[in-house]
C-alpha positions in Angstrom: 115.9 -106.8 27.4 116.9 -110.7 27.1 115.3 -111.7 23.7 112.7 -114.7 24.2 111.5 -117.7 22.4 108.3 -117.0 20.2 107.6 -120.6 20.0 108.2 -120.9 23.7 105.9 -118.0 24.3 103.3 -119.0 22.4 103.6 -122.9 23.3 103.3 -121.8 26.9 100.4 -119.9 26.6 97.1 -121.6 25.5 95.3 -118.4 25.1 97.3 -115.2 24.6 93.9 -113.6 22.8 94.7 -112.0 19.6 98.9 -111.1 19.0 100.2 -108.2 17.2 104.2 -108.5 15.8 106.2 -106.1 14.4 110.1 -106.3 13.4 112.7 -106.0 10.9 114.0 -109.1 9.6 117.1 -110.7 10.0 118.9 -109.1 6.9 117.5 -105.7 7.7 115.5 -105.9 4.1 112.0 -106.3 5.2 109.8 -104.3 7.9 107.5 -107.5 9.4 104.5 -108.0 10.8 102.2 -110.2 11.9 98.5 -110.4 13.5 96.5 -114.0 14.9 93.2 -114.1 16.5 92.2 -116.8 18.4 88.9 -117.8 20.3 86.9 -120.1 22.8 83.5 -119.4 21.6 82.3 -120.8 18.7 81.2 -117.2 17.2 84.8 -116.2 17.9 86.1 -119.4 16.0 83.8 -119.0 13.1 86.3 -116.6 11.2 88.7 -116.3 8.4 90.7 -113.2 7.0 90.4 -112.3 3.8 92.5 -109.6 1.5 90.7 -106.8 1.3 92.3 -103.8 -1.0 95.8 -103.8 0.5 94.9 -104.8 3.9 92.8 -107.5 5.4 89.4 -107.8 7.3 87.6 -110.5 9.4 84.8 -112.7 8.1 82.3 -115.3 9.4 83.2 -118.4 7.5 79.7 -119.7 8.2 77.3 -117.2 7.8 74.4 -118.6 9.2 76.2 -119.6 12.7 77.2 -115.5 13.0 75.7 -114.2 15.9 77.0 -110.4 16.7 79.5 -109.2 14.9 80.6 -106.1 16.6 84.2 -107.3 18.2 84.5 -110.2 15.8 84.2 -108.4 12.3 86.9 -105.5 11.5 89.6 -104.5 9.6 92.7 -105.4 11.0 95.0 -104.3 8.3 94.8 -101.2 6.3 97.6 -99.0 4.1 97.4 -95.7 4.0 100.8 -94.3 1.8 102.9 -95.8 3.2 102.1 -96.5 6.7 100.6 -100.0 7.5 98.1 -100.1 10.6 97.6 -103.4 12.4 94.6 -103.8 15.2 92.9 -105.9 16.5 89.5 -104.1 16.4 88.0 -101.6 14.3 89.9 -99.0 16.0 92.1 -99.5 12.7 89.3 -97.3 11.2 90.0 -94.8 13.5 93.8 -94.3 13.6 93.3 -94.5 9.8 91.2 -91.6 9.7 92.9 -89.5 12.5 96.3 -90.3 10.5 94.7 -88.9 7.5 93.7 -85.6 8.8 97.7 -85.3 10.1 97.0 -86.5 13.6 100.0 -88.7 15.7 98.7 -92.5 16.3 98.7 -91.9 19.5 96.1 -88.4 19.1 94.0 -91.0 17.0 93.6 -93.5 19.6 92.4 -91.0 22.6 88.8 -91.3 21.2 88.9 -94.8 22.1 89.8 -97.3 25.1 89.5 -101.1 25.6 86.6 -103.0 24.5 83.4 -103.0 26.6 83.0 -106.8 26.9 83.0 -106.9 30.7 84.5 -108.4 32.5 87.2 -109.0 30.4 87.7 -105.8 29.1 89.5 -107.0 26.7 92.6 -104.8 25.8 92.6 -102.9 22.3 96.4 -103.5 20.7 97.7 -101.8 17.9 100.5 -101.5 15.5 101.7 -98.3 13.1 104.7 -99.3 10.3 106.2 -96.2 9.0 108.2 -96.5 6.3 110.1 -94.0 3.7 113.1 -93.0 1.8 114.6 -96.1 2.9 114.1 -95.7 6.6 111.7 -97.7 9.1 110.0 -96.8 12.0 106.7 -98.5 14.3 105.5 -98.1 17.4 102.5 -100.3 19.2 99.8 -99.3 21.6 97.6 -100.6 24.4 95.0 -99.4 25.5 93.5 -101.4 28.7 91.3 -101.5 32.0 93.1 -100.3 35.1 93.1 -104.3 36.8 89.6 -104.4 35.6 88.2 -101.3 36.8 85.9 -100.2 33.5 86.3 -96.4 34.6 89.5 -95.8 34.2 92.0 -96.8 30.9 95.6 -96.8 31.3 97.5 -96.0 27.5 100.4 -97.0 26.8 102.5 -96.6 23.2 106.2 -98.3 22.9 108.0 -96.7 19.5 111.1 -97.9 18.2 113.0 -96.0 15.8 115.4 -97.8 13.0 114.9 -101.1 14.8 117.7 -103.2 14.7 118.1 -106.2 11.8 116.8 -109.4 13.2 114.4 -107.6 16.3 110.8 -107.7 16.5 108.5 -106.8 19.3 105.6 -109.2 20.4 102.3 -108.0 22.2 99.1 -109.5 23.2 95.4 -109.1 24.6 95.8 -111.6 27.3 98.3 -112.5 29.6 96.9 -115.8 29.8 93.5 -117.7 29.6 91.6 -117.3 32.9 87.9 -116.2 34.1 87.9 -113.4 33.6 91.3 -112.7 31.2 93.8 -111.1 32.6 95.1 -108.3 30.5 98.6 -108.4 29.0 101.4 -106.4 31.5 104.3 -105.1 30.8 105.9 -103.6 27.5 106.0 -105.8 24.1 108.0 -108.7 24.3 111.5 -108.8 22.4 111.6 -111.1 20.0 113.8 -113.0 16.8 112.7 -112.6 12.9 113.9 -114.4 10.7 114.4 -114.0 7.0 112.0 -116.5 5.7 108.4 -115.7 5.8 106.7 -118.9 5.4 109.1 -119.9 8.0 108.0 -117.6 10.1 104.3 -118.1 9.8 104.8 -121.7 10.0 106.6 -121.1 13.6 103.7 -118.7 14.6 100.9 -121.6 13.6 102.3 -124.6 14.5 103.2 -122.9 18.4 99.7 -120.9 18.7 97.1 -124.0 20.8 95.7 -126.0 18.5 92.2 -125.8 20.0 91.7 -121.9 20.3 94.0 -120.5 16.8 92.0 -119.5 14.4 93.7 -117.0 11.8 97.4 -115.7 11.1 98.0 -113.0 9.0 102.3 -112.3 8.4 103.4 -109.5 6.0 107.2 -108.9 4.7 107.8 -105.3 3.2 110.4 -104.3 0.9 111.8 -101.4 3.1 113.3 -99.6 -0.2 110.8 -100.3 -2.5 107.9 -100.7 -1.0 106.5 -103.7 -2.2 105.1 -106.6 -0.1 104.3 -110.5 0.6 101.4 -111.6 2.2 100.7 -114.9 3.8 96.9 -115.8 5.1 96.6 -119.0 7.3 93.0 -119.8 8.5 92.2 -122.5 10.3 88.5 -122.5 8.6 88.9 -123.9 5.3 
């Protein structure tokens, strides 16, 4: 798979939706990720992410202009041992609790399916980051409309065992802005990561359209030890 461009992806795309990243960075040190939400209506706009515990979750920034709050306000991030889940929904709950009664991430996920905000349907993308005794796994999932058709979902889960030094994988909700949004095709998107993680999340805000970004979460974990850095970028200040 020919590795692309994540500035180039992103600076040709003025709404990929919300982005998931996972990879191992360039020295093979750190298991990476990294989660953005963007948005065109201004109750989709009117977030931030905030740390909660060792994860993160959505917030209005403005209470008072917070209309509903059901596909806007989640947890994206949440640690359990030493797995790290990243969504883009509260279906973090759920693999969180299916993973804690010993069920696969995929098993968790068969209770849901894409979101019901027709006619987008927009796509539910998710991340697990397995990592122990000095090794690394992850795997992502999609779970998505078949071309729009609400009654049937078509699930999909990539997993990539001792990814390589320097490799990340990229996916997305939306292939590219439309009316409605197509879903994103295909299998995650090879990418480069790099060492530095302010580098990184610079490279990820500065290429995301300055109109629609809203909020980039990137994490760096210690794959030996454990232990992490966390960088928060919201646009809302």
């Amino acid at each position: 798979m020919e590795m692309l461009s994540i500035e180039k992806e992103l600076q040709g795309n003025s709404y990929p939706g919300r982005g998931i990243i996972i990879g191992r960075s360039e020295d093979g040190t750190k298991a990476v990720t990294a989660y953005f939400i963007m948005g065109r209506s201004a109750n989709s706009r009117n977030r931030i992410f905030a740390e909660e515990g060792e994860g993160i979750r959505t917030q209005a920034f403005d209470e008072s202009k917070l209309e509903d709050p059901s596909l806007i306000i989640y947890a994206p991030v949440r640690v359990l041992g030493n797995k790290t889940i990243v969504t883009n929904g509260d279906q973090t709950d759920t693999i969180y609790e299916g993973m804690d009664k010993q069920l696969t991430f995929e098993q968790s996920l068969r209770s849901r399916e894409f979101e019901p905000d027709g006619p987008n349907f927009t796509p539910r993308i998710s991340g697990i980051m397995h990592i122990g005794n000095g090794k690394y796994n992850y795997a992502m999932s999609i779970l998505k409309s078949n071309n729009g058709n609400p009654e049937s979902c078509s699930r999909f889960t990539f997993a990539y065992e001792n990814p390589a030094a320097g490799e990340g994988h990229f996916i997305h909700t939306y292939k590219c802005d439309g009316n409605p949004l197509p879903s994103f095709e295909g299998e995650p998107k090879l990418i480069g990561i790099p060492d530095d993680m302010d580098a990184f999340a610079d490279t990820l805000w500065n290429s995301l359209n300055e109109d629609n970004k809203v909020s980039l979460f990137v994490r760096y974990i210690d794959i030996e030890t454990g232990e992490y850095e966390t960088k928060i970028i919201n646009k809302n200040k």
